[in-house]
Structure formats: C-alpha cells, structure tokens
Backbone as CSV, one residue per row, in Angstrom:
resi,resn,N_x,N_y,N_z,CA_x,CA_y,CA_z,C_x,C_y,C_z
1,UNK,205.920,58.226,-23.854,205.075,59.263,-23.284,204.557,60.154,-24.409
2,UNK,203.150,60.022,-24.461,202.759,61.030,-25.849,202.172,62.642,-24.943
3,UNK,202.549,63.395,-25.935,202.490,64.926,-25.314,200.736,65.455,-25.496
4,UNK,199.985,65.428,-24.701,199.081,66.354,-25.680,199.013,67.505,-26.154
5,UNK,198.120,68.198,-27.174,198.374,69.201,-28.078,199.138,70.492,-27.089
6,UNK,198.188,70.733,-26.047,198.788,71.737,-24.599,200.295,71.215,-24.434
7,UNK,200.413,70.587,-24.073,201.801,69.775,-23.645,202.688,69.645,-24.582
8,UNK,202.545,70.156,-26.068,203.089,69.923,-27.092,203.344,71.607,-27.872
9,UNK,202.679,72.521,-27.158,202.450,73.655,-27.171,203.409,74.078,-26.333
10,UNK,203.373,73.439,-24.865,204.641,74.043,-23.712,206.098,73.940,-24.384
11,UNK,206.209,72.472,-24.724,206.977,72.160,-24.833,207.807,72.788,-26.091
12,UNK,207.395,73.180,-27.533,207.876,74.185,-28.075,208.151,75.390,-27.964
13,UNK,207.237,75.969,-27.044,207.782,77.118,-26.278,209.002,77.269,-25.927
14,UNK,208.987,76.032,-24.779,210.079,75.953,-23.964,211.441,75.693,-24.834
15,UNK,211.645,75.176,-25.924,212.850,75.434,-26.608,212.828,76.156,-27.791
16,UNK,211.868,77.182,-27.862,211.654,78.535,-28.731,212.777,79.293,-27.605
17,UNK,212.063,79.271,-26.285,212.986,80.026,-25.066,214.330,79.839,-25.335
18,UNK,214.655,78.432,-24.887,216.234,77.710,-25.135,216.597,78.400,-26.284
19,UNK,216.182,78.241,-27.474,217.108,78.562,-28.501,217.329,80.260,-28.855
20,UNK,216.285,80.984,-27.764,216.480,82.365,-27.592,218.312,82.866,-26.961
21,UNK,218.245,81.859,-26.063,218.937,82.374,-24.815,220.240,81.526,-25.810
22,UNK,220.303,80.934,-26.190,221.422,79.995,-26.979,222.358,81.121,-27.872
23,UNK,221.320,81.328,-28.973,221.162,82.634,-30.189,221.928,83.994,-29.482
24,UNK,221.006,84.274,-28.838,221.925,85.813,-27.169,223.489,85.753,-27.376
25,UNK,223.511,84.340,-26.253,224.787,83.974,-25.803,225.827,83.520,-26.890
26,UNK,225.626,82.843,-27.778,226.534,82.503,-28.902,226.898,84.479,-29.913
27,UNK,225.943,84.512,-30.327,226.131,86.015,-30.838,226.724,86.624,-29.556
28,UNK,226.778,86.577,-28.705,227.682,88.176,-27.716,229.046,87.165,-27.867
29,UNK,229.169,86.113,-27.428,230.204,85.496,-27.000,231.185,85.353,-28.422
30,UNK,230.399,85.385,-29.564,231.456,85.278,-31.086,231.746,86.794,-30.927
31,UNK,230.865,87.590,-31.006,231.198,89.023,-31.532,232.359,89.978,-30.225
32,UNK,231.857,89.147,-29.275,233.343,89.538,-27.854,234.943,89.481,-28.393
33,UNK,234.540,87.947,-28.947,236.001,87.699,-29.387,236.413,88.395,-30.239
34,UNK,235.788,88.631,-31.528,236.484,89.226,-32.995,236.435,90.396,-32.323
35,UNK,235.963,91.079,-31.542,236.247,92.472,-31.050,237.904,92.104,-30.323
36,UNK,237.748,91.074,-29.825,239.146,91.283,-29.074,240.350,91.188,-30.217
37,UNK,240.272,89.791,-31.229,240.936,90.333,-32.349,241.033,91.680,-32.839
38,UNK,240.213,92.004,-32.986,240.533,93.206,-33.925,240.948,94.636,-32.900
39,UNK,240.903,94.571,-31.449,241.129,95.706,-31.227,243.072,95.751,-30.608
40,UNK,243.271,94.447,-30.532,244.558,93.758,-30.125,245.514,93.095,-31.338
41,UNK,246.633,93.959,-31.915,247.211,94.039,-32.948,247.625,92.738,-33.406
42,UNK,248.652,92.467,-31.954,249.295,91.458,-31.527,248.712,89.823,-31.511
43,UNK,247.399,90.444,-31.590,246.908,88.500,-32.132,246.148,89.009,-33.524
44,UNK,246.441,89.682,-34.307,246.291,89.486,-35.565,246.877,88.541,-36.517
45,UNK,247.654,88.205,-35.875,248.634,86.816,-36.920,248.050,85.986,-37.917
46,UNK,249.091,85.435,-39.094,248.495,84.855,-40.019,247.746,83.426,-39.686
47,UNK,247.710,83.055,-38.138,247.581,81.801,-37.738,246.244,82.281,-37.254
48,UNK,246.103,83.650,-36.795,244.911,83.731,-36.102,243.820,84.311,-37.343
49,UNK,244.189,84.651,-37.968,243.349,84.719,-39.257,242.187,83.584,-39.421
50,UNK,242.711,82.300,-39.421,241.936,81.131,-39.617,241.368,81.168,-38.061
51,UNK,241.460,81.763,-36.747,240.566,81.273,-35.824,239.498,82.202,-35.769
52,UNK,240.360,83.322,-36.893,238.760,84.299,-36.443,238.100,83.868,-37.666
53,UNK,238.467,83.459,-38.744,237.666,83.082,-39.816,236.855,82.068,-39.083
54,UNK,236.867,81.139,-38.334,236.054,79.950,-37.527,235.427,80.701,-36.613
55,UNK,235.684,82.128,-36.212,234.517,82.784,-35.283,233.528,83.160,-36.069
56,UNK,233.861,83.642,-37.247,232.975,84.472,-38.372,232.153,83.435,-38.851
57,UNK,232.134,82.034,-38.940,231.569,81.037,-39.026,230.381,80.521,-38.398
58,UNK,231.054,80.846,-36.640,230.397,80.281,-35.710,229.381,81.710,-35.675
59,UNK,229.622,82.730,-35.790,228.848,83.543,-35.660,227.612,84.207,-37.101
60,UNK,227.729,83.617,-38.234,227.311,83.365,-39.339,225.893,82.172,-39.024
61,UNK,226.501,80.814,-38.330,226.097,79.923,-37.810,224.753,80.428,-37.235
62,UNK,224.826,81.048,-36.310,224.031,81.271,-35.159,222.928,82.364,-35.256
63,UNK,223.471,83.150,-36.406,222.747,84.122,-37.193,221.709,83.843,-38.675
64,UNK,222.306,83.004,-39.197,221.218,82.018,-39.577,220.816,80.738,-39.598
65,UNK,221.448,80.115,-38.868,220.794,78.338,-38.535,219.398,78.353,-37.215
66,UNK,220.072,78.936,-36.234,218.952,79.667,-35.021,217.905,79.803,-35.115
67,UNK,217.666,81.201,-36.144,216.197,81.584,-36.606,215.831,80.331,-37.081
68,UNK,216.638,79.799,-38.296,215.684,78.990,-39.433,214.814,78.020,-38.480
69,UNK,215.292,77.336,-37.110,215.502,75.888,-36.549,213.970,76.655,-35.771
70,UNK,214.058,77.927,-35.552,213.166,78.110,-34.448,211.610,79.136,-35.887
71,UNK,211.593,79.062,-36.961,211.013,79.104,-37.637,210.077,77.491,-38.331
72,UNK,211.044,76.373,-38.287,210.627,75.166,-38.707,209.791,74.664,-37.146
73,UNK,210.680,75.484,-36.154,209.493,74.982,-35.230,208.241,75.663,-34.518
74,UNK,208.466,76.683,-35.199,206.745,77.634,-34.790,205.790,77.805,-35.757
75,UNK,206.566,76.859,-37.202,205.646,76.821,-38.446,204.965,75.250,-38.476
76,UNK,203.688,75.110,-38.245,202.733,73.701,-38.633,203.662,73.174,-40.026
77,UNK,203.453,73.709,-40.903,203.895,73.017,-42.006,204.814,73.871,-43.136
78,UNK,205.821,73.421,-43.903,206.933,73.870,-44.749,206.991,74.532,-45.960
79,UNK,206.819,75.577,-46.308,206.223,75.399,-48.125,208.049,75.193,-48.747
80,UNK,207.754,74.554,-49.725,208.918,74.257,-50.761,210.250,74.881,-50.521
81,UNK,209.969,76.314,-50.687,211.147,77.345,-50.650,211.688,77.433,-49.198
82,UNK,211.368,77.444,-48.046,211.192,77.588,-46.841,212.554,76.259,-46.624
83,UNK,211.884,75.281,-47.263,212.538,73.787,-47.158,214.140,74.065,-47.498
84,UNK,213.995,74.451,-48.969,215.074,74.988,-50.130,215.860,75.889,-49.479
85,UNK,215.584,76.887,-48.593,216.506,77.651,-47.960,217.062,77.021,-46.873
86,UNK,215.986,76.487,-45.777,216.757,75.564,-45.133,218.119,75.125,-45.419
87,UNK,217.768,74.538,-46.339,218.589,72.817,-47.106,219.843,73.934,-47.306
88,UNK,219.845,75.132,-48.158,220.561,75.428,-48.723,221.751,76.085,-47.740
89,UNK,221.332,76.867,-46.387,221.879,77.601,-45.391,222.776,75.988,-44.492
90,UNK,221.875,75.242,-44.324,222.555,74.501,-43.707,223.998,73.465,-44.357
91,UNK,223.881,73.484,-45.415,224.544,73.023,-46.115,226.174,74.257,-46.432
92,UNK,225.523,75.426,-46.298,226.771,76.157,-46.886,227.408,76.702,-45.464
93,UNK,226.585,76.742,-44.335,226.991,76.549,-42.696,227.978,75.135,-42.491
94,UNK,227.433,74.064,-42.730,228.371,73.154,-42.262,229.458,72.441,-42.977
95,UNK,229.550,73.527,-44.477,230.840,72.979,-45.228,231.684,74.229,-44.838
96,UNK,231.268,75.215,-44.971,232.219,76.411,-43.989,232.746,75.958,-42.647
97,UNK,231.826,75.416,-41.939,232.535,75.331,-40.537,233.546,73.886,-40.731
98,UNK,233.252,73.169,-41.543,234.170,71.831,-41.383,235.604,72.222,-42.400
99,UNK,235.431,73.338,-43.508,236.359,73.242,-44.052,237.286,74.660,-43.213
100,UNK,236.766,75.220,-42.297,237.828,76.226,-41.605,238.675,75.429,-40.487
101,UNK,237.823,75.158,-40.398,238.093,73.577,-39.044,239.634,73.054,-39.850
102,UNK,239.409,72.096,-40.855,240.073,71.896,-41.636,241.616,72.776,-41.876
103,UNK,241.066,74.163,-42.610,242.090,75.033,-42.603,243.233,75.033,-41.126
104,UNK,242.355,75.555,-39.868,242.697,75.579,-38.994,243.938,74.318,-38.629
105,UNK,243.646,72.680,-39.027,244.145,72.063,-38.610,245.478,72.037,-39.824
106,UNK,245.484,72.419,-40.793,246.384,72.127,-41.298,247.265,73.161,-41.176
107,UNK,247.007,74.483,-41.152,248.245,75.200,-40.445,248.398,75.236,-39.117
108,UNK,248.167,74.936,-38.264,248.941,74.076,-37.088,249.567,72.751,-37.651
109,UNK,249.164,72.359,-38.538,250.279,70.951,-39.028,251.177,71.744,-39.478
110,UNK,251.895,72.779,-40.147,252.803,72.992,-40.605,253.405,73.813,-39.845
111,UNK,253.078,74.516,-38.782,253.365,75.309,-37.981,254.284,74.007,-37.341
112,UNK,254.016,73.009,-36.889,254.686,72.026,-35.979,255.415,71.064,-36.852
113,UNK,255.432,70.836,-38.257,256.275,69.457,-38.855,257.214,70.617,-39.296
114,UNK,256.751,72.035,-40.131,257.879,73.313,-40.747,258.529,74.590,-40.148
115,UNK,258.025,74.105,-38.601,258.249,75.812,-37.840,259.428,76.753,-38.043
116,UNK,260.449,76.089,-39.023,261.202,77.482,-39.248,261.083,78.102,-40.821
117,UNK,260.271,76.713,-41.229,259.658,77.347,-42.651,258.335,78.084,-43.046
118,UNK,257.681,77.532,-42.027,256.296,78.104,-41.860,256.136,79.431,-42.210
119,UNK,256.580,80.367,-42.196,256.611,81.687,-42.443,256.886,81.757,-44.173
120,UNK,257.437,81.370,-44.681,257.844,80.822,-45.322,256.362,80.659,-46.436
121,UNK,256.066,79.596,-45.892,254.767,78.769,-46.302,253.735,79.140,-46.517
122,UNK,253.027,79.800,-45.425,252.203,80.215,-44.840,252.074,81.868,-45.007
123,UNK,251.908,82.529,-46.157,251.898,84.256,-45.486,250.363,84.671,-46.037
124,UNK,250.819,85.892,-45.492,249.030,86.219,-45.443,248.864,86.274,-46.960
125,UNK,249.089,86.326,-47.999,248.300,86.164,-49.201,247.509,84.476,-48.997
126,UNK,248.532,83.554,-48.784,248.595,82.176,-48.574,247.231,82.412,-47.801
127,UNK,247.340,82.582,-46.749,245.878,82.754,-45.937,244.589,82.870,-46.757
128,UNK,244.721,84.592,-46.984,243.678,85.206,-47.874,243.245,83.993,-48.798
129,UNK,244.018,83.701,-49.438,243.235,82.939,-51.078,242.972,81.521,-50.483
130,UNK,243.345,80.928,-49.385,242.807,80.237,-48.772,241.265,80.036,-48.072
131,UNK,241.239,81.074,-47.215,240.091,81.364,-46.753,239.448,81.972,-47.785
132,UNK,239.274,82.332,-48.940,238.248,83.047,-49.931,238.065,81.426,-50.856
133,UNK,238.718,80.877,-50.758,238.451,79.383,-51.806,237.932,78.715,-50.887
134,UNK,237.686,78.893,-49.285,236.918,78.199,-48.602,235.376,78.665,-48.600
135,UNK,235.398,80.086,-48.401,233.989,80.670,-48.826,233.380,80.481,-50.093
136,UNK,234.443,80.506,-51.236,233.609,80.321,-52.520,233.342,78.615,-52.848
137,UNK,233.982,77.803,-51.749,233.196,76.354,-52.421,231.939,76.291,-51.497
138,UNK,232.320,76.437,-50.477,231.073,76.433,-49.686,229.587,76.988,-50.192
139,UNK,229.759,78.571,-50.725,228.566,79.139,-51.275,228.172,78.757,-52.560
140,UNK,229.475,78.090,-53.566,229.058,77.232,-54.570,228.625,75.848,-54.598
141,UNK,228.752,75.339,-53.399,228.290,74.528,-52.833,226.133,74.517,-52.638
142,UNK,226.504,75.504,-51.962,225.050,76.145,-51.357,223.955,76.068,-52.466
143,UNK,224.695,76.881,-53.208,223.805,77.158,-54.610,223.712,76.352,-55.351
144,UNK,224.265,75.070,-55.381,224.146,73.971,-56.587,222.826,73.518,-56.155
145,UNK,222.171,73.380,-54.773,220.580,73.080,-54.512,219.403,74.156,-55.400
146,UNK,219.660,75.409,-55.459,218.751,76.177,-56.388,219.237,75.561,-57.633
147,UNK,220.210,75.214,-57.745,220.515,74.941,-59.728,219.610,73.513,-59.814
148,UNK,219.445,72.812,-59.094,218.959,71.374,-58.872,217.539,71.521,-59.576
C-alpha cells in the first residue's frame, strides 16, 4: 500500500502524536518512581541504588531519544551533525541501559549464590564506583564517534 504525500503527512502526524503521549507518560511514570525512592528511606538500599540508576536511564532515555526520533521525523532531510548526535545519544542511551541492566543482574546474582556475604561484597562504595564506571564507559563510549 503506497501512502500519498497527504496520507504520508497524516500519518507522521499521527506518530509525532504517539510519541507525544509516549514521552508524557514515560517522563511522569520514571520521575513518580525516583520520587518514591527518594522520599522513602527504607528503599534506599544498596540493591536499590542500581534500580533507580535503571530509572535515571529510562528517564535520560526518553528525554533524549524521543525528541531526537520525533525531530528525524518532522525533518525532510539530515545534515551531518544532526546524524552525529543522533548516532552519538543513541549509542551512549543503549550502552547505559544494557550495562545497568547488567549491573542490576549481577547483584541479584550475588545477593542469591552470597546472601550472607553479600553485604559484605556489595557496599555502597562498591555500588558508587560501579555505577560511575558504568556512566563513564558509556559516555566514553559516546564520544569516541566525535573523535572518529
């Protein structure tokens, strides 16, 4: 089925809309939660550290992948840099989200093979320099496309 130009006009609209209402709902629904972290002591834990670091992600995500997706699609054509930022956001978005992911799964692995060592293992410095060596490969990651 080919769209004509009108029909090809609706139809970007119509998921300019979608990705409005997407963008809304993802931003209230990340920023709900880390509010609930942070106003509730008791799930501050060194375990929940890494789920809000994966909210801060998802909400990072949505704050700039969103626009860019709904910029590539209300722009006819790309200039260079436009491309380059793209390339570069999406790239330092989906090594953040796969390597918190990551984080995430491996302290629940030790939480369940070390649970009386885990504490042990696991303390919040352990966290911290964890999650900051996840941000700094990711954004060194990012940036090796401008060094290119």
């Amino acid at each position: 089925m080919w769209l004509t130009p009108l029909g090809m006009e609706a139809f970007i609209c119509l998921l300019l809309v979608l990705l409005a209402i997407l963008f809304l709902a993802s931003v209230t629904m990340n920023v709900c939660l880390l509010v609930v972290f942070f106003r509730k002591r008791s799930l501050r834990t060194t375990s929940n550290r890494f789920v809000m670091n994966l909210l801060v992600v998802n909400l990072a995500s949505s704050l700039l992948l969103l626009p860019l997706v709904a910029l590539d699609l209300s722009s006819a054509s790309l200039c260079q840099e436009q491309c380059l930022v793209s390339q570069a956001v999406s790239q330092a978005v989906a090594s953040l989200s796969l390597l918190s992911t990551l984080l995430v799964g491996i302290d629940q692995y030790l939480a369940v093979i070390k649970p009386l060592r885990y504490h042990h293992h696991m303390t919040r410095t352990t966290a911290t320099i964890l999650l900051v060596g996840v941000w700094a490969v990711s954004s060194f990651a990012a940036t090796t496309l401008f060094l290119l």
